[in-house]
PDB file with SEQRES, HELIX, SHEET and CRYST1 records, atoms N, CA, C and O in Angstrom:
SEQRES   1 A   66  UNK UNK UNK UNK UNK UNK UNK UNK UNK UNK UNK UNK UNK          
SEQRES   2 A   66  UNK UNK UNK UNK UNK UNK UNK UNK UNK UNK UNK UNK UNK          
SEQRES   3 A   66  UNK UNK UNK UNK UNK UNK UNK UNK UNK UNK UNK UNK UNK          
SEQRES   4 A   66  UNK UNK UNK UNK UNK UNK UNK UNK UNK UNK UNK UNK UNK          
SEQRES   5 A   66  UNK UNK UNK UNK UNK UNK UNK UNK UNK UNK UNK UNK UNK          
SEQRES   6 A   66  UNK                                                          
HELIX    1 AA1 UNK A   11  UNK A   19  1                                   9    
SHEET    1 AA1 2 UNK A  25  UNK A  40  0                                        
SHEET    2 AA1 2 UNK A  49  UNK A  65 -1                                        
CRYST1    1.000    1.000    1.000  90.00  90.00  90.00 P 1           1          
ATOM      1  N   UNK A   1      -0.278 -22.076   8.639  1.00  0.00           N  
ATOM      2  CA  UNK A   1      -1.314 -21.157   8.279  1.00  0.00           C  
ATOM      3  C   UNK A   1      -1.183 -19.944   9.184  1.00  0.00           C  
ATOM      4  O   UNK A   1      -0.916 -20.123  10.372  1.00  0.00           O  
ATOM      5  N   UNK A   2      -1.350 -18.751   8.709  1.00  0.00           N  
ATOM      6  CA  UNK A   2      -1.355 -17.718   9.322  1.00  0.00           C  
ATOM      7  C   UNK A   2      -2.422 -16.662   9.467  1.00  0.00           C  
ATOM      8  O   UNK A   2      -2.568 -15.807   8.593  1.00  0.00           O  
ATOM      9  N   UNK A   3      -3.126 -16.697  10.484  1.00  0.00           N  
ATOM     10  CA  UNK A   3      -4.315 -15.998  10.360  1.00  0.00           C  
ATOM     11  C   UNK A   3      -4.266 -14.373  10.745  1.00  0.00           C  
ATOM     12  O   UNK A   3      -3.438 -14.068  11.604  1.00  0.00           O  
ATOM     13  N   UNK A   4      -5.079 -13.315  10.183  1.00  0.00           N  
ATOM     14  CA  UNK A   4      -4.829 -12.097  10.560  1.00  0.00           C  
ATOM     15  C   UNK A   4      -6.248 -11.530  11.181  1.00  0.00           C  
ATOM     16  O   UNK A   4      -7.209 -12.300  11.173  1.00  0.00           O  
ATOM     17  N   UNK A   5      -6.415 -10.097  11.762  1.00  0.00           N  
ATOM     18  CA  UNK A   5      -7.298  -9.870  12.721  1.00  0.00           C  
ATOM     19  C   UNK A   5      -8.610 -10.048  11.847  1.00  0.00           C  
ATOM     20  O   UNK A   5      -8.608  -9.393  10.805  1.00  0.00           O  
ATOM     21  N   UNK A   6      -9.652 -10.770  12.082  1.00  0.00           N  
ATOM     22  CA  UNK A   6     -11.020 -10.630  12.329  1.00  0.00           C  
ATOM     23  C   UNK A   6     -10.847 -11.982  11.008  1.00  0.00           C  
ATOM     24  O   UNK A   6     -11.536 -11.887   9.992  1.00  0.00           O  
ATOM     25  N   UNK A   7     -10.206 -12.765  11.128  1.00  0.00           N  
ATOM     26  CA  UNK A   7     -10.481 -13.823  10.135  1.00  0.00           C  
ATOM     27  C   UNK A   7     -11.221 -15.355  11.356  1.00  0.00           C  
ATOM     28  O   UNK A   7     -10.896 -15.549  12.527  1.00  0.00           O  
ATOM     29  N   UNK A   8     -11.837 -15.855  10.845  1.00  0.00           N  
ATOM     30  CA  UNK A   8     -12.485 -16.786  11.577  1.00  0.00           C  
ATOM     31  C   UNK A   8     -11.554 -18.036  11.894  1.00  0.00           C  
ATOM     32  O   UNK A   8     -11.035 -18.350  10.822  1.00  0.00           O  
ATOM     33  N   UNK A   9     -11.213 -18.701  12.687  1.00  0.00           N  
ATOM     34  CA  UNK A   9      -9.894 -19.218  12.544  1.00  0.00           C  
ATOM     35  C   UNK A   9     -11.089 -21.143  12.453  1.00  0.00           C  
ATOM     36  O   UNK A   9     -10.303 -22.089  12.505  1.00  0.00           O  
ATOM     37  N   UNK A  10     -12.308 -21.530  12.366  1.00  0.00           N  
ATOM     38  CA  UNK A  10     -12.991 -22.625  12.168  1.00  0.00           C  
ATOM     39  C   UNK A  10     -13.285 -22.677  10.948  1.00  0.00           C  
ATOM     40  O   UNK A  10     -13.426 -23.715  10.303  1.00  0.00           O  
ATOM     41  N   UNK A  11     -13.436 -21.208  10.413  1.00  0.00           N  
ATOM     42  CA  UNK A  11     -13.927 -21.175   8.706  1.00  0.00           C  
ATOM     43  C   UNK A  11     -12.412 -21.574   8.019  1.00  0.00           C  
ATOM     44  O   UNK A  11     -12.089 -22.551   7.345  1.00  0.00           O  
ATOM     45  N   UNK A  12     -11.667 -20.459   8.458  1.00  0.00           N  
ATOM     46  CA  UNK A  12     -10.166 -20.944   7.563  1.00  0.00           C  
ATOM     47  C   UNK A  12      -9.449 -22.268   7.660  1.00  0.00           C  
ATOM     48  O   UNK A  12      -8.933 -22.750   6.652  1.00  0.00           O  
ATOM     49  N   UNK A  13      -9.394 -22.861   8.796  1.00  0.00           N  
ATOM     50  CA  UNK A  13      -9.181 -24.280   9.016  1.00  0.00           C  
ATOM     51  C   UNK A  13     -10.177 -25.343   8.030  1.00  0.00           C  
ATOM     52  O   UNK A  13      -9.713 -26.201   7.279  1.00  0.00           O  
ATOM     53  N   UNK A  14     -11.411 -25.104   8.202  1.00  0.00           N  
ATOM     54  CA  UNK A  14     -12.333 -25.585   7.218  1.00  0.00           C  
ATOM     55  C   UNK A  14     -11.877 -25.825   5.867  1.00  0.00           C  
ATOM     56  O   UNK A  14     -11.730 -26.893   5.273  1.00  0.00           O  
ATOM     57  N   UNK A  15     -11.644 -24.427   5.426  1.00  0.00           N  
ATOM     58  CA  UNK A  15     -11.007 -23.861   4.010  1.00  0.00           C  
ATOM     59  C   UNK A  15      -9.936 -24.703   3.608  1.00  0.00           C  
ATOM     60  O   UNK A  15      -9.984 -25.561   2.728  1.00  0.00           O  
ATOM     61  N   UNK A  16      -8.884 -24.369   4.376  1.00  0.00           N  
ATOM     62  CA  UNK A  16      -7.300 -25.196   4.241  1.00  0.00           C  
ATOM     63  C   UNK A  16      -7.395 -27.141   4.087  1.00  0.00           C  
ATOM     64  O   UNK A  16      -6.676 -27.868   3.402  1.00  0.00           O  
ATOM     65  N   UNK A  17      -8.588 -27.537   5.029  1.00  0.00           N  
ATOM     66  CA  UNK A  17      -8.627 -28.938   4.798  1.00  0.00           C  
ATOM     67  C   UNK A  17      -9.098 -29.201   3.715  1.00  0.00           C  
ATOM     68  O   UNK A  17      -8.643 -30.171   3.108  1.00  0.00           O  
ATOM     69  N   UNK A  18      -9.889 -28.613   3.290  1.00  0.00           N  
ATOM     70  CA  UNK A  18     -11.289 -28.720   2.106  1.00  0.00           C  
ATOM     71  C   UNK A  18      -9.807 -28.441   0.828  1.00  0.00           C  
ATOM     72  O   UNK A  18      -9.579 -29.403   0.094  1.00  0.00           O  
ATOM     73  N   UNK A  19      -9.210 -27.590   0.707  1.00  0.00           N  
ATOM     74  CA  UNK A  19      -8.654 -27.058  -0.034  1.00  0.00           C  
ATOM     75  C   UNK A  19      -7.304 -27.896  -0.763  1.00  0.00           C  
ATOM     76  O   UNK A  19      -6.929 -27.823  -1.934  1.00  0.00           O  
ATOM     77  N   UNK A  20      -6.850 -28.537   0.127  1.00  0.00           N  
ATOM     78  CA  UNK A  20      -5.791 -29.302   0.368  1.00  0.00           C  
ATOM     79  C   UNK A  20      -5.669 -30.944   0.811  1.00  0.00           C  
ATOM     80  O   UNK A  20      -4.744 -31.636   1.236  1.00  0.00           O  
ATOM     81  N   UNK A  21      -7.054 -31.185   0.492  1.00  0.00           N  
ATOM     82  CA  UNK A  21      -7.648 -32.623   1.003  1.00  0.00           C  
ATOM     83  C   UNK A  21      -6.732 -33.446   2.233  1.00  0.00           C  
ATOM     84  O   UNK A  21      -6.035 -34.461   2.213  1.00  0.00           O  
ATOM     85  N   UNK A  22      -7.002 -32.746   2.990  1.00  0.00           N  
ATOM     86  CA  UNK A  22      -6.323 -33.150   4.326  1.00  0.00           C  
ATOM     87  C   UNK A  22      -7.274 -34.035   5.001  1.00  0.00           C  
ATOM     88  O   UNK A  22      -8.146 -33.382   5.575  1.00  0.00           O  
ATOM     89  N   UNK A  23      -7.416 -35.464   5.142  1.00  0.00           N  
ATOM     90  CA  UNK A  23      -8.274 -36.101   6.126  1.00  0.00           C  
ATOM     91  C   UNK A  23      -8.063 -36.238   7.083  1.00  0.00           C  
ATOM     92  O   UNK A  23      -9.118 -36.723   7.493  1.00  0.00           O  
ATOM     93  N   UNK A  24      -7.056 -36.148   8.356  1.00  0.00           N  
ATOM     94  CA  UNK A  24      -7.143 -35.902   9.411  1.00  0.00           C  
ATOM     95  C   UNK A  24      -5.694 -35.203  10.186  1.00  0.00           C  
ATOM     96  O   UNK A  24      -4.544 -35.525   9.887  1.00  0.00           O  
ATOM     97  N   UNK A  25      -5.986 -34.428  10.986  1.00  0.00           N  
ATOM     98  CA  UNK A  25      -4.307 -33.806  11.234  1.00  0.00           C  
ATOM     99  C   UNK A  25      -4.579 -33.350  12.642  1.00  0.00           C  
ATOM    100  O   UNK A  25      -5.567 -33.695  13.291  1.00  0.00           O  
ATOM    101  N   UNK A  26      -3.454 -32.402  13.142  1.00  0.00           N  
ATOM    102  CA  UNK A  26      -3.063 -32.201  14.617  1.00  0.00           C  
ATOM    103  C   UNK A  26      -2.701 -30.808  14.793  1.00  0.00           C  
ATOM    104  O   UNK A  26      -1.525 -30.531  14.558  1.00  0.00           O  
ATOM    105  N   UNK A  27      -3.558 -29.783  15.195  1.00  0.00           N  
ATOM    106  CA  UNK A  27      -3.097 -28.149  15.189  1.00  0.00           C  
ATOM    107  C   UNK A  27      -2.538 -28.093  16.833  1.00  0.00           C  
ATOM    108  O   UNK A  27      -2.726 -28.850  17.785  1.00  0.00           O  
ATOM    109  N   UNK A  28      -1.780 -26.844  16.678  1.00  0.00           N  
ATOM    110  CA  UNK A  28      -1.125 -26.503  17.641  1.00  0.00           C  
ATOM    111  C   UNK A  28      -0.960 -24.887  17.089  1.00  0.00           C  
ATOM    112  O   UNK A  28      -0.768 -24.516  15.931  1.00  0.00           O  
ATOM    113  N   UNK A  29      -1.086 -24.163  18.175  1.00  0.00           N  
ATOM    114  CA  UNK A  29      -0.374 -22.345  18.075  1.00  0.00           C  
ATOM    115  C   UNK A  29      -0.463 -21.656  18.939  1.00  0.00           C  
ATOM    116  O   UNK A  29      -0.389 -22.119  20.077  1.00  0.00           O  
ATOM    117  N   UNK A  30      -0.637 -20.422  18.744  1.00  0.00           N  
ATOM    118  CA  UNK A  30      -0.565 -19.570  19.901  1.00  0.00           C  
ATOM    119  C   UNK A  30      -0.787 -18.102  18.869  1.00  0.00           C  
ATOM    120  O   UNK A  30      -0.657 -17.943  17.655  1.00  0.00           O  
ATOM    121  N   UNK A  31      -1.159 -17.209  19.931  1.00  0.00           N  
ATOM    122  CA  UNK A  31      -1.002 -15.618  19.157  1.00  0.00           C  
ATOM    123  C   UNK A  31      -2.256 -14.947  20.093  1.00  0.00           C  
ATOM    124  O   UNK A  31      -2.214 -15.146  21.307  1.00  0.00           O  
ATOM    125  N   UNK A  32      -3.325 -14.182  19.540  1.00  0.00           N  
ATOM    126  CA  UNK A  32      -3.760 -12.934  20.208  1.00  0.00           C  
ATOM    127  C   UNK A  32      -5.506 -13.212  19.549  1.00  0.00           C  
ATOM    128  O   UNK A  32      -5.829 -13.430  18.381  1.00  0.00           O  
ATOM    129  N   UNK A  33      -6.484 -13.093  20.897  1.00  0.00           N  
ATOM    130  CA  UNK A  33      -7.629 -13.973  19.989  1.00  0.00           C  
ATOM    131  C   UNK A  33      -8.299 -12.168  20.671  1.00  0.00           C  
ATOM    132  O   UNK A  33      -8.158 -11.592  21.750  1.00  0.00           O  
ATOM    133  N   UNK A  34      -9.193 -11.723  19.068  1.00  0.00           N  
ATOM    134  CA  UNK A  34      -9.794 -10.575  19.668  1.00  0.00           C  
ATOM    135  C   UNK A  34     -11.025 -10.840  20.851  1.00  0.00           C  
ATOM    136  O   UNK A  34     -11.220 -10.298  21.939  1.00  0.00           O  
ATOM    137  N   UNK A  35     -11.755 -11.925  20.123  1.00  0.00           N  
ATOM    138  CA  UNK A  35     -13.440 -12.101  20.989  1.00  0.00           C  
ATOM    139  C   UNK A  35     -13.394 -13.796  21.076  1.00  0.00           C  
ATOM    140  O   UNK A  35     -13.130 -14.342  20.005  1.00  0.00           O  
ATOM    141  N   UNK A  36     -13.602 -14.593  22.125  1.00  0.00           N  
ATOM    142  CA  UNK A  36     -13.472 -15.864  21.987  1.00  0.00           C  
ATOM    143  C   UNK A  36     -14.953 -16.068  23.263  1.00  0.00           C  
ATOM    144  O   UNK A  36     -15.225 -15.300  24.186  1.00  0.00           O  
ATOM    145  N   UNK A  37     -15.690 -17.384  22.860  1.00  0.00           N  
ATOM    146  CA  UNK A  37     -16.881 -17.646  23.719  1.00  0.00           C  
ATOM    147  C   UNK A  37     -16.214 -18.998  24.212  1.00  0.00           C  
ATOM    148  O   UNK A  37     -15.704 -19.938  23.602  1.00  0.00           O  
ATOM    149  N   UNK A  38     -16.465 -18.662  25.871  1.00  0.00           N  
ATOM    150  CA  UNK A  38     -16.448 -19.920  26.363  1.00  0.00           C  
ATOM    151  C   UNK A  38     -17.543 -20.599  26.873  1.00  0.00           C  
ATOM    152  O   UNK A  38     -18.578 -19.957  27.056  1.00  0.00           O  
ATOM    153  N   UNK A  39     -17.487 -22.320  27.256  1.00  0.00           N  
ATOM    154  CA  UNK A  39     -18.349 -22.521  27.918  1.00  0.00           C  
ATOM    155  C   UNK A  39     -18.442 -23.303  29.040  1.00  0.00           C  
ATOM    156  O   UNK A  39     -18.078 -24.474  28.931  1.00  0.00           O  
ATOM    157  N   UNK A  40     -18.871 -22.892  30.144  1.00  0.00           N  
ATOM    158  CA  UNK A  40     -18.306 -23.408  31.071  1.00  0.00           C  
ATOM    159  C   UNK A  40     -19.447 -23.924  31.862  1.00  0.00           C  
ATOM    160  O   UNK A  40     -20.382 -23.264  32.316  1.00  0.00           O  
ATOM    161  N   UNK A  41     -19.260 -25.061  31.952  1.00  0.00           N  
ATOM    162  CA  UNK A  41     -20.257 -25.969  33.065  1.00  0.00           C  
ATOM    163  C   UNK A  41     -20.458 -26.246  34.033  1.00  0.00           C  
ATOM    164  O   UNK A  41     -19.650 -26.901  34.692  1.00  0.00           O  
ATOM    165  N   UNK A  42     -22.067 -25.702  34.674  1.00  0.00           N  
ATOM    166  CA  UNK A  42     -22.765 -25.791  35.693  1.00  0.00           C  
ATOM    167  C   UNK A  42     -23.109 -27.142  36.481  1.00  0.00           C  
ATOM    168  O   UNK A  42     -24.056 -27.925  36.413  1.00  0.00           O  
ATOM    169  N   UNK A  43     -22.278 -27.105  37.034  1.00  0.00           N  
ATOM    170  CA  UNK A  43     -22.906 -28.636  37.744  1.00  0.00           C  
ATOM    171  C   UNK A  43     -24.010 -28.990  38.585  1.00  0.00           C  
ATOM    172  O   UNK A  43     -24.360 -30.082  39.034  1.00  0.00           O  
ATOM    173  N   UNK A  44     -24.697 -27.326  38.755  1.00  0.00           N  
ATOM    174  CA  UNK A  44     -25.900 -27.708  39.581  1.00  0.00           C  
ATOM    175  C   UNK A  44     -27.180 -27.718  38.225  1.00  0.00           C  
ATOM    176  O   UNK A  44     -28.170 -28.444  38.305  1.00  0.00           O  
ATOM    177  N   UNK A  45     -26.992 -27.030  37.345  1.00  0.00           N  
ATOM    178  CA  UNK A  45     -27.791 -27.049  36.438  1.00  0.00           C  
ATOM    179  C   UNK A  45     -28.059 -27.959  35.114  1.00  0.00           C  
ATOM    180  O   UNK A  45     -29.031 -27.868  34.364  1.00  0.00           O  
ATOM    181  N   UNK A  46     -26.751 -29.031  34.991  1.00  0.00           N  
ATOM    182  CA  UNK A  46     -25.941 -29.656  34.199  1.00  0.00           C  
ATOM    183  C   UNK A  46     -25.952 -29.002  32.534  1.00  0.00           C  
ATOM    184  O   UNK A  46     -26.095 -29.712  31.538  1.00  0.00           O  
ATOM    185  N   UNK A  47     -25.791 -27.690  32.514  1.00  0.00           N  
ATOM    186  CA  UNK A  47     -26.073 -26.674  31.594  1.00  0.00           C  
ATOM    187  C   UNK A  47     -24.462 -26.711  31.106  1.00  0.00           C  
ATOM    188  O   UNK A  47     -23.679 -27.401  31.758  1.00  0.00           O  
ATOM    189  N   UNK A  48     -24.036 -26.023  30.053  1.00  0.00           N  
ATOM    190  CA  UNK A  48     -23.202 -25.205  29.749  1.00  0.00           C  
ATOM    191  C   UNK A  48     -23.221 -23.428  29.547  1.00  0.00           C  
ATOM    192  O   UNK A  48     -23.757 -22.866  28.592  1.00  0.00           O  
ATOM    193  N   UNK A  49     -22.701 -22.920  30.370  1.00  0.00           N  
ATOM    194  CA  UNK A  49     -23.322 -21.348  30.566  1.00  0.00           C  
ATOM    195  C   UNK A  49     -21.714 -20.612  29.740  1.00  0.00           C  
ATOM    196  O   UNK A  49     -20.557 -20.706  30.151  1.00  0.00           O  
ATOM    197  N   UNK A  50     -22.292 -19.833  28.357  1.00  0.00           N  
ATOM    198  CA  UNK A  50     -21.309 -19.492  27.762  1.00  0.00           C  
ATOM    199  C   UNK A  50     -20.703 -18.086  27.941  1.00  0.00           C  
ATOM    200  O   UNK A  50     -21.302 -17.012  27.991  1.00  0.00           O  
ATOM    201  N   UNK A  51     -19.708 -18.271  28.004  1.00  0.00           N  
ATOM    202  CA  UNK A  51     -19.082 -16.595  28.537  1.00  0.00           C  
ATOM    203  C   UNK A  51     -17.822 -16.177  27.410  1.00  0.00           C  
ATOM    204  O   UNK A  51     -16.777 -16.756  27.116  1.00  0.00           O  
ATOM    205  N   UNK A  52     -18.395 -14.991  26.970  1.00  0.00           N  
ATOM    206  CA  UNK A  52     -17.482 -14.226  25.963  1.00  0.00           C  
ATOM    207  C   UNK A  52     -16.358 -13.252  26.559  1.00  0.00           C  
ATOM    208  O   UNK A  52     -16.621 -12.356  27.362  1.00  0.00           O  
ATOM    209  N   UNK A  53     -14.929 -13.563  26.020  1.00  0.00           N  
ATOM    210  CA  UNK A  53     -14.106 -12.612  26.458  1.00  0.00           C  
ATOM    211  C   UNK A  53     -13.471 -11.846  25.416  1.00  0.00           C  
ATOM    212  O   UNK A  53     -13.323 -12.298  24.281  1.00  0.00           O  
ATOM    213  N   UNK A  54     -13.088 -10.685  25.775  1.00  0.00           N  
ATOM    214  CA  UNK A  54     -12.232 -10.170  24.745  1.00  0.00           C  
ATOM    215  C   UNK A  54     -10.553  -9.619  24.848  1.00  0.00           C  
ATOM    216  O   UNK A  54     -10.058  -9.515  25.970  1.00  0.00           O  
ATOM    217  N   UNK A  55      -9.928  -9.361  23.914  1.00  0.00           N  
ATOM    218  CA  UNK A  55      -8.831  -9.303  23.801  1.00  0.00           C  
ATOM    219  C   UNK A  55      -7.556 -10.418  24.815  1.00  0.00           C  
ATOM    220  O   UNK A  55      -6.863 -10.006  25.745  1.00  0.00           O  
ATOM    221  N   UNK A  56      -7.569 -11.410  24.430  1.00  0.00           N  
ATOM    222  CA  UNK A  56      -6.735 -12.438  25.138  1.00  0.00           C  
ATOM    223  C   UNK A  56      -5.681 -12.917  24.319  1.00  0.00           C  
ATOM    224  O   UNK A  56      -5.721 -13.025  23.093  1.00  0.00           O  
ATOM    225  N   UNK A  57      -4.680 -13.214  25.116  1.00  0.00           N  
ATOM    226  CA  UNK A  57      -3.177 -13.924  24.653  1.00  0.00           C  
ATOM    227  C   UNK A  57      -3.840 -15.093  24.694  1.00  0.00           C  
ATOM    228  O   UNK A  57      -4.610 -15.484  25.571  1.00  0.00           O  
ATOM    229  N   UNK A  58      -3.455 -15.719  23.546  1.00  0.00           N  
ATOM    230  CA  UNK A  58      -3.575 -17.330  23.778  1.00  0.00           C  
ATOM    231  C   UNK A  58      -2.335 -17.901  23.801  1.00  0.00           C  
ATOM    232  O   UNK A  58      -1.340 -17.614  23.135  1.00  0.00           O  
ATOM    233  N   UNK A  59      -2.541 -18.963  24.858  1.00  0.00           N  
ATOM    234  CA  UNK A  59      -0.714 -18.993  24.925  1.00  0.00           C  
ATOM    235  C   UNK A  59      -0.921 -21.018  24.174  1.00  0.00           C  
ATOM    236  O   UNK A  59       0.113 -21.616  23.874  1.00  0.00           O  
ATOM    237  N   UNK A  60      -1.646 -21.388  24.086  1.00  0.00           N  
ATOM    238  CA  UNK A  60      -1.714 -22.599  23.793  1.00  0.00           C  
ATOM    239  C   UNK A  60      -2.995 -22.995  22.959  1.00  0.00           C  
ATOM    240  O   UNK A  60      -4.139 -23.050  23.412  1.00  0.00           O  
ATOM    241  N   UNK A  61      -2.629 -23.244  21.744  1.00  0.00           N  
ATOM    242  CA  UNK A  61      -3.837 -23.836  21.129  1.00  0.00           C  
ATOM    243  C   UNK A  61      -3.877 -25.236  20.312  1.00  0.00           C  
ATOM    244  O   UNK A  61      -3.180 -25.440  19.319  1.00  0.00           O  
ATOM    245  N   UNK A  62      -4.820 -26.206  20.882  1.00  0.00           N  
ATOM    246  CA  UNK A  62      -4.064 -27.666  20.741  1.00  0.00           C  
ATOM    247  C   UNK A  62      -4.943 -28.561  20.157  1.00  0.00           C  
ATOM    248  O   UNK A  62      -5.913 -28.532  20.915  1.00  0.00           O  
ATOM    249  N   UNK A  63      -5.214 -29.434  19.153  1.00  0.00           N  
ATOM    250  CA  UNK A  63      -6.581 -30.234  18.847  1.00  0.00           C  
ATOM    251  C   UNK A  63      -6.389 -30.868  17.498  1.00  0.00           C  
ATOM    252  O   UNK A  63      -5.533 -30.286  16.831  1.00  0.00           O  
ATOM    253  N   UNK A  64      -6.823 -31.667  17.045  1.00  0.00           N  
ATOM    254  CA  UNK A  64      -7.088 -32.868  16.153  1.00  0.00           C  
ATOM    255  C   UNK A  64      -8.376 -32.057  14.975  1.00  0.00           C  
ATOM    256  O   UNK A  64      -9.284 -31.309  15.337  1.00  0.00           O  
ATOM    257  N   UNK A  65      -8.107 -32.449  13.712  1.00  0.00           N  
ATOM    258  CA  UNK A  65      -8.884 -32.232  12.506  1.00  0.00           C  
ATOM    259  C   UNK A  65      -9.624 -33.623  12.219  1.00  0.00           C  
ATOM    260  O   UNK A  65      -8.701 -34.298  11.763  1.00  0.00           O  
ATOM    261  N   UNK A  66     -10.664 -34.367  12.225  1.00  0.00           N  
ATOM    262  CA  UNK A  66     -11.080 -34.780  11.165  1.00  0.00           C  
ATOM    263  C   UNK A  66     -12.078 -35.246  10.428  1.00  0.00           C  
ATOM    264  O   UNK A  66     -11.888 -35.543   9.248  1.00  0.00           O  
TER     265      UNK A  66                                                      
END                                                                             
């Protein structure tokens, strides 16, 4: 799958399984993410405090569908 700028890459994954009745699979990639939210956890607060970045190389993208 090949995604281009400002496409949602959870909606299109969504799409492609739904589309293609895929019940469970294994992504992997890499490329150029414009706006991505992270979240990163407070251990004094036991919170997750989310932080948005923009324009990043992603050099590894790795995870399970199902």
């Amino acid at each position: 799958m090949v995604l281009r700028e400002g496409d949602d890459v959870f909606a299109r994954l969504d799409e492609l399984v739904g589309h293609e009745a895929i019940p469970a699979a294994v992504i992997c990639g890499f490329g150029f993410v414009r706006k991505a939210t992270f979240g990163f956890f407070d251990f004094q607060t036991k919170q997750y405090r989310p932080k948005t970045i923009t324009d990043l190389d992603l050099t590894n993208l790795t995870g399970s569908l199902a």
